[in-house]
N, CA, C and O atoms as CSV, one atom per row, in Angstrom:
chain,resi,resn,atom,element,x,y,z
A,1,UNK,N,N,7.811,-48.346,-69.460
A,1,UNK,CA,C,8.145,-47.349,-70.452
A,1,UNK,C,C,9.651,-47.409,-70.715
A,1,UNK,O,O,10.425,-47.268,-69.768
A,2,UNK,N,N,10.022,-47.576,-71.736
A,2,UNK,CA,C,11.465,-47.550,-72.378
A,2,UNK,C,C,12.328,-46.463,-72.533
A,2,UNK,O,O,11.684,-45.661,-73.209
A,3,UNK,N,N,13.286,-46.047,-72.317
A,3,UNK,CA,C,13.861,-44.924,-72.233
A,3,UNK,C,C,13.448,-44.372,-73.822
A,3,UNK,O,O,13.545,-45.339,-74.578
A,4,UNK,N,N,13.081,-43.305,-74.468
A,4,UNK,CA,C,12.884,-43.019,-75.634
A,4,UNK,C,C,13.773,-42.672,-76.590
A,4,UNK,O,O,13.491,-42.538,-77.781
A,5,UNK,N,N,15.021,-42.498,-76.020
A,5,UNK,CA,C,16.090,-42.655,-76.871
A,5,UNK,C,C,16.894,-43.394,-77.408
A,5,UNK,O,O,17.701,-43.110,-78.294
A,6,UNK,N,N,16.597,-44.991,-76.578
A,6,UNK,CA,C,16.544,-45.998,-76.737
A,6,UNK,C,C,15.593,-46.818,-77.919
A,6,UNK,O,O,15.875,-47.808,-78.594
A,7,UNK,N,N,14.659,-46.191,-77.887
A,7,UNK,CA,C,14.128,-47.019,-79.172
A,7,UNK,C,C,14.197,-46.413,-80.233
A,7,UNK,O,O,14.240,-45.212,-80.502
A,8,UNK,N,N,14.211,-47.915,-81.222
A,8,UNK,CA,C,14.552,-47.427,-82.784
A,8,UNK,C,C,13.802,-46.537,-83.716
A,8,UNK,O,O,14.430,-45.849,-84.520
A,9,UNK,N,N,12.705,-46.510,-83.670
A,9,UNK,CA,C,12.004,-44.948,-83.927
A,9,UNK,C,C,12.530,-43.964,-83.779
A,9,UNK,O,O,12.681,-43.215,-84.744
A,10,UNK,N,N,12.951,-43.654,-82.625
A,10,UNK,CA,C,13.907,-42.700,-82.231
A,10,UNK,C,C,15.255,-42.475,-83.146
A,10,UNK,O,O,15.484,-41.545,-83.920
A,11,UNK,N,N,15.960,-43.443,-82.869
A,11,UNK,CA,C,17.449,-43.570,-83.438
A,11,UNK,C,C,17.011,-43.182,-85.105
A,11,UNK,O,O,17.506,-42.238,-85.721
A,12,UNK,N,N,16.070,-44.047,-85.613
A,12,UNK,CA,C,15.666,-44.096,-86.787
A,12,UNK,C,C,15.186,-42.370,-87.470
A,12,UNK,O,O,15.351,-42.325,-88.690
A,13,UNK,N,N,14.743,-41.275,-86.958
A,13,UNK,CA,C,14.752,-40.718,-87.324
A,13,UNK,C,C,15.202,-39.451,-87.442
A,13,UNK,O,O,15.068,-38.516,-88.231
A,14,UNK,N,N,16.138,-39.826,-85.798
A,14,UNK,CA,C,17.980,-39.060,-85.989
A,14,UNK,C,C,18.259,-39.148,-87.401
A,14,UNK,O,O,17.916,-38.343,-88.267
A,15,UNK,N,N,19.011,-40.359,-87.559
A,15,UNK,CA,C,19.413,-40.501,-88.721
A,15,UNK,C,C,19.036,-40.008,-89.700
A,15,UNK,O,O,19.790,-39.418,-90.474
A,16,UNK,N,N,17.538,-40.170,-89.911
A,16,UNK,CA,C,16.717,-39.222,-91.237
A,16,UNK,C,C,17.299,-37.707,-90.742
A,16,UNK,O,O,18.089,-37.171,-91.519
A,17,UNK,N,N,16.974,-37.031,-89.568
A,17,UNK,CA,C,17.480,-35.528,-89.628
A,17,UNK,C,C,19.150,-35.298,-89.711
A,17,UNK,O,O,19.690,-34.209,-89.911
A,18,UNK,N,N,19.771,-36.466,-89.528
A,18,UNK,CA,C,21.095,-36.311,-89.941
A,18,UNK,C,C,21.360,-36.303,-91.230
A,18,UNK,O,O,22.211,-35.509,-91.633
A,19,UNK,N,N,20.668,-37.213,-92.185
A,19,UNK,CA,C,20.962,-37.181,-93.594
A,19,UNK,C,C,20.206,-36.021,-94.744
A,19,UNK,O,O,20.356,-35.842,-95.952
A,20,UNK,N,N,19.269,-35.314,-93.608
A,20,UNK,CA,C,18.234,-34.207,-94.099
A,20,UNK,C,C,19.443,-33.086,-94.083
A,20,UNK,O,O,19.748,-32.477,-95.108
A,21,UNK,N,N,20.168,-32.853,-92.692
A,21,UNK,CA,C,20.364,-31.487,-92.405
A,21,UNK,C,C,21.924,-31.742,-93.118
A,21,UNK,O,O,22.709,-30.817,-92.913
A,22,UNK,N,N,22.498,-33.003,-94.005
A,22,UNK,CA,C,23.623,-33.174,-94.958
A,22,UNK,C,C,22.959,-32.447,-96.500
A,22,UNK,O,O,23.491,-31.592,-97.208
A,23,UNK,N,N,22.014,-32.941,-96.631
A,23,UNK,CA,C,21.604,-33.347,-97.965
A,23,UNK,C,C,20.875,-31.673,-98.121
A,23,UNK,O,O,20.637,-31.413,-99.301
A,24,UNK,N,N,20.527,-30.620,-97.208
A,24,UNK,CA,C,20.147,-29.107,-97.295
A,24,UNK,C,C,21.373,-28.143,-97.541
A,24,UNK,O,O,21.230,-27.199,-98.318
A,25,UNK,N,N,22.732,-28.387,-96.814
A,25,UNK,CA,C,23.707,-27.972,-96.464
A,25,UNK,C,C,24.093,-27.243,-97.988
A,25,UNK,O,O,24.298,-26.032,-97.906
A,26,UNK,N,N,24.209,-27.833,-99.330
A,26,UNK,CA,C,24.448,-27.481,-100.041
A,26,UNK,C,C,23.394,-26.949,-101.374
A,26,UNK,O,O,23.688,-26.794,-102.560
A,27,UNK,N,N,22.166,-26.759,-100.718
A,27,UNK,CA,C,21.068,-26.210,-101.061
A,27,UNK,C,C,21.067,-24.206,-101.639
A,27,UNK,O,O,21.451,-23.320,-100.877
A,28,UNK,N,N,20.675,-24.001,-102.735
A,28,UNK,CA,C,20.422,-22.924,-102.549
A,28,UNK,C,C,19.920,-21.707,-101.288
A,28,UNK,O,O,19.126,-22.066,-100.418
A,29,UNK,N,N,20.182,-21.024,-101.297
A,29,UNK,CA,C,19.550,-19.900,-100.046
A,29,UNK,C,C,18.460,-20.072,-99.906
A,29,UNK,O,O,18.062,-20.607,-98.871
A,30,UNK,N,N,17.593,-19.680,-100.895
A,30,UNK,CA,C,16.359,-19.559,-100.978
A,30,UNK,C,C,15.247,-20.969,-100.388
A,30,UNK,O,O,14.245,-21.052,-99.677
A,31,UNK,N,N,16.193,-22.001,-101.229
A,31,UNK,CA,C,15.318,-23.276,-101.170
A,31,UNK,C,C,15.497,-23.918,-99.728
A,31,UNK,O,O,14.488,-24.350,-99.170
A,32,UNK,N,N,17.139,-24.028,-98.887
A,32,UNK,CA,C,17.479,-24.237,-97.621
A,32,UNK,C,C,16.308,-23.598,-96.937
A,32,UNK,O,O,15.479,-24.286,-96.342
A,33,UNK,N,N,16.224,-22.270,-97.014
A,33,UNK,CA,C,15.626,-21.039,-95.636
A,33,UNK,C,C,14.304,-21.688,-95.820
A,33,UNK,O,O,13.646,-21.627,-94.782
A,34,UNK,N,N,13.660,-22.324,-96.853
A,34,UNK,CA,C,12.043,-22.607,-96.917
A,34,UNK,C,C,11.879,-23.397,-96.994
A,34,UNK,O,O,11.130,-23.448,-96.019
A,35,UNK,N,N,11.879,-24.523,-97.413
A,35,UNK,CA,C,11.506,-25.876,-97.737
A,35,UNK,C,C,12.524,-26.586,-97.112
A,35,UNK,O,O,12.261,-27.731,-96.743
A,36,UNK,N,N,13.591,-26.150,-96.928
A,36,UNK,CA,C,14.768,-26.884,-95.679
A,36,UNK,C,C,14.393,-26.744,-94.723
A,36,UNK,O,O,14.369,-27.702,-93.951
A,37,UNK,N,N,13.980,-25.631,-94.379
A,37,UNK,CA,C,13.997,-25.705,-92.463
A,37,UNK,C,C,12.387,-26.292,-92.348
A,37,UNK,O,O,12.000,-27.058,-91.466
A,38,UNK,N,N,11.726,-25.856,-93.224
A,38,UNK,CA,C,10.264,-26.573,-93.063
A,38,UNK,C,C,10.439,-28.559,-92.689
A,38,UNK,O,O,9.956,-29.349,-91.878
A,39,UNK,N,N,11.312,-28.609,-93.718
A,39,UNK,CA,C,11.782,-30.324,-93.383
A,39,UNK,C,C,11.756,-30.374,-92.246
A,39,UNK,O,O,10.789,-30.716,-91.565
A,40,UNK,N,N,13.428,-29.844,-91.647
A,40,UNK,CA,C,13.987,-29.903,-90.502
A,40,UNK,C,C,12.710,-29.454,-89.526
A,40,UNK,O,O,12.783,-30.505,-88.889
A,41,UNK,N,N,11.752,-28.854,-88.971
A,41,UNK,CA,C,11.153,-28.535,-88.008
A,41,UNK,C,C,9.930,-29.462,-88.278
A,41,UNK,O,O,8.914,-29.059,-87.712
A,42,UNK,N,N,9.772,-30.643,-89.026
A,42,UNK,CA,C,8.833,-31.226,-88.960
A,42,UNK,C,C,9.334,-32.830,-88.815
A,42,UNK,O,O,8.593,-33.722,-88.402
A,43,UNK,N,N,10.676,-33.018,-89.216
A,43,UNK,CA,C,11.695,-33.696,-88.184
A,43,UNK,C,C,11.825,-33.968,-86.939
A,43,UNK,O,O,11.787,-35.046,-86.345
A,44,UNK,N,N,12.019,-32.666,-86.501
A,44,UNK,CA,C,11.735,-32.391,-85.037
A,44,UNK,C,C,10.664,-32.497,-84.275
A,44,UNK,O,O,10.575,-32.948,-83.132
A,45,UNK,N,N,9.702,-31.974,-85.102
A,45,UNK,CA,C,8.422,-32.415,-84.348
A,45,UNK,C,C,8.082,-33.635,-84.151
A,45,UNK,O,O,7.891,-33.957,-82.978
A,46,UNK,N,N,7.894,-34.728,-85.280
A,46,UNK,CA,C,8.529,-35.929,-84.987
A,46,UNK,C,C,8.889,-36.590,-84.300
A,46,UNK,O,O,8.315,-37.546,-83.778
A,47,UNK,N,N,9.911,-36.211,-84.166
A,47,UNK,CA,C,11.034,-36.574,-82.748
A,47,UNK,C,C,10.539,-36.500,-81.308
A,47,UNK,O,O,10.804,-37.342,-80.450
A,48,UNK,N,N,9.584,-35.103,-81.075
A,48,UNK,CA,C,8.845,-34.907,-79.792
A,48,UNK,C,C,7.864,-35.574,-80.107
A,48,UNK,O,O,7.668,-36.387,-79.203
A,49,UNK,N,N,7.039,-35.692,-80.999
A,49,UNK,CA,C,6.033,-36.669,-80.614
A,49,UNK,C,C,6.257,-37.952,-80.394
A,49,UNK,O,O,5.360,-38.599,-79.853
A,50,UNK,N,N,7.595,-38.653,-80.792
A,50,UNK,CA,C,7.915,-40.333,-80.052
A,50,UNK,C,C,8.405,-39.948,-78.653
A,50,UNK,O,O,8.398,-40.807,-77.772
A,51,UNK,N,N,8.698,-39.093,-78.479
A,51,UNK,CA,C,8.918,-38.952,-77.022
A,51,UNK,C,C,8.009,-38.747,-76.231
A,51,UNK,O,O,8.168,-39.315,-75.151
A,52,UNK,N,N,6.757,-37.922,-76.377
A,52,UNK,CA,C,5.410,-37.581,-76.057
A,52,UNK,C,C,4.238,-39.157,-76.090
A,52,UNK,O,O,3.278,-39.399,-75.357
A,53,UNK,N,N,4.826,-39.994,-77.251
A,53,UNK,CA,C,4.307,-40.755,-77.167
A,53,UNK,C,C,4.606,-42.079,-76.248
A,53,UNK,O,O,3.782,-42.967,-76.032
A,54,UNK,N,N,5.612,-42.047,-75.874
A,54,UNK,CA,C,6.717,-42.970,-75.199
A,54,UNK,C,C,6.340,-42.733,-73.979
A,54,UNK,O,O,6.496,-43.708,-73.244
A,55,UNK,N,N,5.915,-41.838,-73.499
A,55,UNK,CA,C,6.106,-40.609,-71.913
A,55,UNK,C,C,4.935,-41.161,-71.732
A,55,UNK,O,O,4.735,-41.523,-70.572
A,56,UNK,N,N,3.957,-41.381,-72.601
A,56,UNK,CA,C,2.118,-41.453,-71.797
A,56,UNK,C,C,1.644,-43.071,-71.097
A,56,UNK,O,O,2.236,-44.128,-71.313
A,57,UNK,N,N,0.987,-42.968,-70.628
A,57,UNK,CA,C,0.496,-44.235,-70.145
A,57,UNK,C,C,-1.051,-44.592,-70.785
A,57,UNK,O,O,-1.590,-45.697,-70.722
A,58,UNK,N,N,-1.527,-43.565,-71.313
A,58,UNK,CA,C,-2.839,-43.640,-71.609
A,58,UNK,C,C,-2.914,-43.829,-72.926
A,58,UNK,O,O,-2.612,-42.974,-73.759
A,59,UNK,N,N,-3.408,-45.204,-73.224
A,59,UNK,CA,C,-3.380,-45.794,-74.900
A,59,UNK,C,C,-4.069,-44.910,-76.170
A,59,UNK,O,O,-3.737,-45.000,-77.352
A,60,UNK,N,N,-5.040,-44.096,-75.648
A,60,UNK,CA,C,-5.601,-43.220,-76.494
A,60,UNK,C,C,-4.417,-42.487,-76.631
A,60,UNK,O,O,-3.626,-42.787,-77.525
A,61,UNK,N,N,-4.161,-41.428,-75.745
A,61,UNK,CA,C,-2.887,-40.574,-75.964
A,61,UNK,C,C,-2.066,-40.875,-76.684
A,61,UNK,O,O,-1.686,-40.168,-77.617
A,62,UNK,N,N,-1.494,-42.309,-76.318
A,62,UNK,CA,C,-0.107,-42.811,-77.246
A,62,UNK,C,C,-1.018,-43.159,-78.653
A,62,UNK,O,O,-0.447,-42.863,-79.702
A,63,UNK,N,N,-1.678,-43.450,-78.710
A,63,UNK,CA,C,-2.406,-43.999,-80.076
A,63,UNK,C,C,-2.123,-42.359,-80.580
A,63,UNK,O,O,-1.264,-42.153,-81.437
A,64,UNK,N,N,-2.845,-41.311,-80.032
A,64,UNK,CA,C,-2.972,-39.901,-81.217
A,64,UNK,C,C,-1.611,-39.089,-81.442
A,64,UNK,O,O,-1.439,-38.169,-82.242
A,65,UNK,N,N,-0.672,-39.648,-80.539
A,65,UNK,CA,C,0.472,-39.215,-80.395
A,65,UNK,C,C,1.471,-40.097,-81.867
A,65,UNK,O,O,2.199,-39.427,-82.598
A,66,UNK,N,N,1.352,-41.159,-81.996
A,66,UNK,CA,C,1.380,-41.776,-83.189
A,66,UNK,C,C,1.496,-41.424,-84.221
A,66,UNK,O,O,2.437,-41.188,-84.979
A,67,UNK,N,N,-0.399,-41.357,-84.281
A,67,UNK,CA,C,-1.032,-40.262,-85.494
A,67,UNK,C,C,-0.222,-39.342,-85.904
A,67,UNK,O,O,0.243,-39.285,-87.042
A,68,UNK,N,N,0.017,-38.484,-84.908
A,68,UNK,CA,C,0.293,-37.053,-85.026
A,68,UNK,C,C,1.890,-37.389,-85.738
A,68,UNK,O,O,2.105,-36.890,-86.843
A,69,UNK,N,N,2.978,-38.231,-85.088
A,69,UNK,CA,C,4.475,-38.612,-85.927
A,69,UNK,C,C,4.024,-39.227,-87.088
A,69,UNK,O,O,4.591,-38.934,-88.140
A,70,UNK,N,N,3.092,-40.038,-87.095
A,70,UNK,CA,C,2.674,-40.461,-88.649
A,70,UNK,C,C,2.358,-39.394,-89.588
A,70,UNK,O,O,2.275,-39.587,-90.801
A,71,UNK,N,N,2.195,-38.346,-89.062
A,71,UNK,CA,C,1.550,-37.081,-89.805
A,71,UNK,C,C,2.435,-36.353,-90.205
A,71,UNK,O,O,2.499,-35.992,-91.380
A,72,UNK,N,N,3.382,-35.964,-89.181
A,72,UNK,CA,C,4.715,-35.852,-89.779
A,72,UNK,C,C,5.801,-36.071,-90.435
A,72,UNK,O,O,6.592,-35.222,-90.845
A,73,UNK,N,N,5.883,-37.609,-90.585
A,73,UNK,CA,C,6.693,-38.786,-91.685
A,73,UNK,C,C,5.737,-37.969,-92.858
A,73,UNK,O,O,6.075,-36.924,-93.414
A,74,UNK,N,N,5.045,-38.374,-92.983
A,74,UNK,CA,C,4.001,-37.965,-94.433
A,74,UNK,C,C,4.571,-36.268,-94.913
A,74,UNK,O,O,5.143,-35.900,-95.938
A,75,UNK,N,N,4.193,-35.606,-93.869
A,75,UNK,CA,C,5.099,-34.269,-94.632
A,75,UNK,C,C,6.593,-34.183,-95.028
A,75,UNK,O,O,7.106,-33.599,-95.983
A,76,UNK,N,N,7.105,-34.851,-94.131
A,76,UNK,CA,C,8.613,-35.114,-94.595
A,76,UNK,C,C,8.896,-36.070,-96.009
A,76,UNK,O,O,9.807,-36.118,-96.836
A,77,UNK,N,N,7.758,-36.706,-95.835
A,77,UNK,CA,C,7.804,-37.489,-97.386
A,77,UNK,C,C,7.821,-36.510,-98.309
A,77,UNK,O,O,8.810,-36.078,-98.901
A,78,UNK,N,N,6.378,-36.076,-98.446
A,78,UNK,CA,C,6.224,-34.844,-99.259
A,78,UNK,C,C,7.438,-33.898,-100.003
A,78,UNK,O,O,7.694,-33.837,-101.206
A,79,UNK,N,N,8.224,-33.042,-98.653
A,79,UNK,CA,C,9.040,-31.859,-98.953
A,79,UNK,C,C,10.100,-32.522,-98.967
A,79,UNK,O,O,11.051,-31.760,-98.793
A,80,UNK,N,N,10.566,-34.091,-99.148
A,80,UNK,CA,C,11.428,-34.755,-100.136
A,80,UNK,C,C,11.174,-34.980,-101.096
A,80,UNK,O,O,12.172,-35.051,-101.814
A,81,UNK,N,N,9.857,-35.241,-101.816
A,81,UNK,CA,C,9.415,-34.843,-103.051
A,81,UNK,C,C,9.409,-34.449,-103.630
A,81,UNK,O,O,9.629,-34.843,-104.776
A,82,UNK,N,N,8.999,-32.726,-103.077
A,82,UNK,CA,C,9.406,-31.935,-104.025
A,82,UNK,C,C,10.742,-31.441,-104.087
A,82,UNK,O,O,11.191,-30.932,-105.113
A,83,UNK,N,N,11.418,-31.574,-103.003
A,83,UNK,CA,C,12.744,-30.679,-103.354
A,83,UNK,C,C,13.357,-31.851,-104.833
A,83,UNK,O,O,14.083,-31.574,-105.788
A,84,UNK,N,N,12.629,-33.257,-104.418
A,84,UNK,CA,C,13.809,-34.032,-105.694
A,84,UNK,C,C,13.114,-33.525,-107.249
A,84,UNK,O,O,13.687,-33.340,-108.322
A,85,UNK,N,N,11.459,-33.371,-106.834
A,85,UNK,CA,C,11.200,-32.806,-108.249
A,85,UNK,C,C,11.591,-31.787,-108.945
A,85,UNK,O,O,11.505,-31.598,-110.158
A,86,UNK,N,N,12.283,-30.751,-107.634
A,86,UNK,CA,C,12.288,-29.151,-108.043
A,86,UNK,C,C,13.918,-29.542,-108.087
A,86,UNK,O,O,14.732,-28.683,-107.747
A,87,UNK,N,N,14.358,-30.849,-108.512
A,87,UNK,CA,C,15.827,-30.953,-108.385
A,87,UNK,C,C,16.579,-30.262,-108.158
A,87,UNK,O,O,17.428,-29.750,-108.888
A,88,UNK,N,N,16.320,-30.115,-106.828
A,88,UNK,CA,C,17.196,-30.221,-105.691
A,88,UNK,C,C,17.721,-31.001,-104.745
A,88,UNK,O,O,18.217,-30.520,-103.727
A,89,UNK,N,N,17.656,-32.515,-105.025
A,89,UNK,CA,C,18.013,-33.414,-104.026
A,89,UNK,C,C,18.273,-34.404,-105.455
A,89,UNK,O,O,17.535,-34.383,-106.440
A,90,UNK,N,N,19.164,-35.025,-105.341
A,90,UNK,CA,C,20.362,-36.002,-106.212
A,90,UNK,C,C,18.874,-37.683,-106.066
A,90,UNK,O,O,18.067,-38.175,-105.278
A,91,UNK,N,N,19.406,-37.847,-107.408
A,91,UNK,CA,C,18.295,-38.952,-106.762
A,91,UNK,C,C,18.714,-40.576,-106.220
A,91,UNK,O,O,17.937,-41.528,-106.145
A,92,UNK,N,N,20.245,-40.558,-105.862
A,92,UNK,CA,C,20.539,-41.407,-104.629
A,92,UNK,C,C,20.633,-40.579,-103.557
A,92,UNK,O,O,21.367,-41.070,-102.699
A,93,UNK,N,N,20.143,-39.423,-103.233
A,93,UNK,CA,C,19.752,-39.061,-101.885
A,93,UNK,C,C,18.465,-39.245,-101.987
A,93,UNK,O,O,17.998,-40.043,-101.174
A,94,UNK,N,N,17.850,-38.835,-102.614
A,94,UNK,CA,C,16.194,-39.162,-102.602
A,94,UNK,C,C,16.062,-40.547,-102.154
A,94,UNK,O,O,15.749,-40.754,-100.981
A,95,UNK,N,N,16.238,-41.383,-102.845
A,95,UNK,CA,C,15.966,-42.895,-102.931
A,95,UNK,C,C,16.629,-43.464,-101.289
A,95,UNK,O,O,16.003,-44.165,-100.495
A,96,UNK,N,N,17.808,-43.018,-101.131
A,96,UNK,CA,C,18.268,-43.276,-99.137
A,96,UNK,C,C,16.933,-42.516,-98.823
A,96,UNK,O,O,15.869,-43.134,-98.768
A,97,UNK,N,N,16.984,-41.619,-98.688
A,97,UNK,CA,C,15.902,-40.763,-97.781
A,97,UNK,C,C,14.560,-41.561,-97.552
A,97,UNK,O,O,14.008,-42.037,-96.560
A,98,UNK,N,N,14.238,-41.493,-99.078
A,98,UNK,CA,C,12.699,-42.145,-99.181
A,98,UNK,C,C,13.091,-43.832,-98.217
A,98,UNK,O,O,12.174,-44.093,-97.438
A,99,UNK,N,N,13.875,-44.550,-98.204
A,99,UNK,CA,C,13.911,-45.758,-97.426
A,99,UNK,C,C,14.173,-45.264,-96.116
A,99,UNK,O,O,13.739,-45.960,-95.197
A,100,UNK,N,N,14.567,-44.592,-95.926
A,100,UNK,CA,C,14.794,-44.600,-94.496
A,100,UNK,C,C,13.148,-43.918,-94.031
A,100,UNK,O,O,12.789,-44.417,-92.965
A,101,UNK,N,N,12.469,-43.254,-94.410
A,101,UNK,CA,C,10.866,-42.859,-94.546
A,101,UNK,C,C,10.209,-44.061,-94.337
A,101,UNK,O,O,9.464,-44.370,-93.407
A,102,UNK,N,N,10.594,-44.765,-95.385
A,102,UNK,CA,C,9.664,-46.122,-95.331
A,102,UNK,C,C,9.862,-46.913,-93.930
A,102,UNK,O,O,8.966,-47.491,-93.314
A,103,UNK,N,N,11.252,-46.812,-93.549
A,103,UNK,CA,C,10.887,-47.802,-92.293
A,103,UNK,C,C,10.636,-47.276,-90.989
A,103,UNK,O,O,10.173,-47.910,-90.041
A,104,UNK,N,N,10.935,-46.208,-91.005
A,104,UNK,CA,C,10.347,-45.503,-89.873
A,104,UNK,C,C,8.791,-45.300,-90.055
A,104,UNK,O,O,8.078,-45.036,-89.086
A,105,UNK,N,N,8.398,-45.405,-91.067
A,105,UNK,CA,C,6.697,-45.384,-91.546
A,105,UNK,C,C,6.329,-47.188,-91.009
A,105,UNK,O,O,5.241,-47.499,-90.524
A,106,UNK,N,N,7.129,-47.885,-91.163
A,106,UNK,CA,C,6.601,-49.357,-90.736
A,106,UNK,C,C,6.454,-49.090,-89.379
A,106,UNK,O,O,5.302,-48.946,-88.970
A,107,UNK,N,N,7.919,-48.935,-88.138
A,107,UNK,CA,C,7.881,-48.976,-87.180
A,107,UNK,C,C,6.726,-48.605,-86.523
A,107,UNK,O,O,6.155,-49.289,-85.673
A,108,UNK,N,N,6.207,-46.960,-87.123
A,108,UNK,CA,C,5.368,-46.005,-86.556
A,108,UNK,C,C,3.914,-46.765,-86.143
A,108,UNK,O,O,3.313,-46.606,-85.081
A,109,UNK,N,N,3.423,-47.818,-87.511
A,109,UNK,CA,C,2.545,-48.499,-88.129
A,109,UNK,C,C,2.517,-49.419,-86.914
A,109,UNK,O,O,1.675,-49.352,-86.018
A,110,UNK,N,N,3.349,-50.131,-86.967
A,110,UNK,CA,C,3.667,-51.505,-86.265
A,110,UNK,C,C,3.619,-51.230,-84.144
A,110,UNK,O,O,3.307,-52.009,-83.243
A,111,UNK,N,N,4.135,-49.642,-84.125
A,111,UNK,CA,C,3.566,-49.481,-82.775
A,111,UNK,C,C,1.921,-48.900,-82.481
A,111,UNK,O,O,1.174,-48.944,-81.504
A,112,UNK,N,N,1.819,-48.390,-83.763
A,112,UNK,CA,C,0.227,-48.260,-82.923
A,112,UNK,C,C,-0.198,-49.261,-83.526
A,112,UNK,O,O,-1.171,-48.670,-83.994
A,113,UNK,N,N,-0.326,-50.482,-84.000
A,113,UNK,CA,C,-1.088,-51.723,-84.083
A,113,UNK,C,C,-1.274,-52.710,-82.380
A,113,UNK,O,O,-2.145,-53.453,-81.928
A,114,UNK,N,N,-0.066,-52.240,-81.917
A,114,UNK,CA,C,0.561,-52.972,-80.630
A,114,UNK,C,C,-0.166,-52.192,-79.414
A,114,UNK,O,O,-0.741,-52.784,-78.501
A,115,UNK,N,N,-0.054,-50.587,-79.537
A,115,UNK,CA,C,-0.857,-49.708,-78.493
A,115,UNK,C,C,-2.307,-50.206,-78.369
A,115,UNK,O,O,-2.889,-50.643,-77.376
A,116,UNK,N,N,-2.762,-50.022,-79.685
A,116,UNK,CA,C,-4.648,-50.275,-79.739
A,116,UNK,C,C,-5.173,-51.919,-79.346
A,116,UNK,O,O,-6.371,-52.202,-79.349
């Protein structure tokens, strides 16, 4: 087992909550308190599930543990979506964001191909 902060999944979606919790900062009240922190806490969750998934020994586990960060990339896709539709997000932040989504969506892909 690899230290989990050590792998790029990891690092990889620091970065996404680093460029999330830049790119809210200058957000309306309204739109920050709801659809910002909704980001941010599904970020996070995220984040515990590569660690949750990293931590297990049991391939099912790490396989649904996966799932479950894959499930979360997907909402974070989403409520970058709309905030760029409800323009609120610049659309060279959108377009960084959405890539940095995408490859943390490969990685995610590419470790449970390797678990199963």
């Amino acid at each position: 087992m690899a230290i989990y902060s050590n792998l790029p999944v990891y690092k990889a979606a620091l970065d996404l909550f680093a460029k999330v919790f830049q790119a809210c900062k200058d957000m309306e009240r309204d739109v920050k308190f709801t659809i910002g922190e909704r980001l941010h806490n599904e970020i996070i969750e995220l984040e515990l599930n590569v660690y949750r998934a990293n931590c297990t020994e049991d391939a099912d586990k790490k396989v649904t543990c996966i799932g479950k960060t894959r499930e979360n990339l997907e909402t974070v896709r989403l409520l970058v979506r709309l905030l760029h539709e409800l323009k609120h997000l610049k659309e060279k932040v959108f377009v960084d964001l959405n890539v940095d989504i995408e490859g943390i969506s490969k990685q995610l892909v590419g470790w449970q191909k390797s678990t199963k």
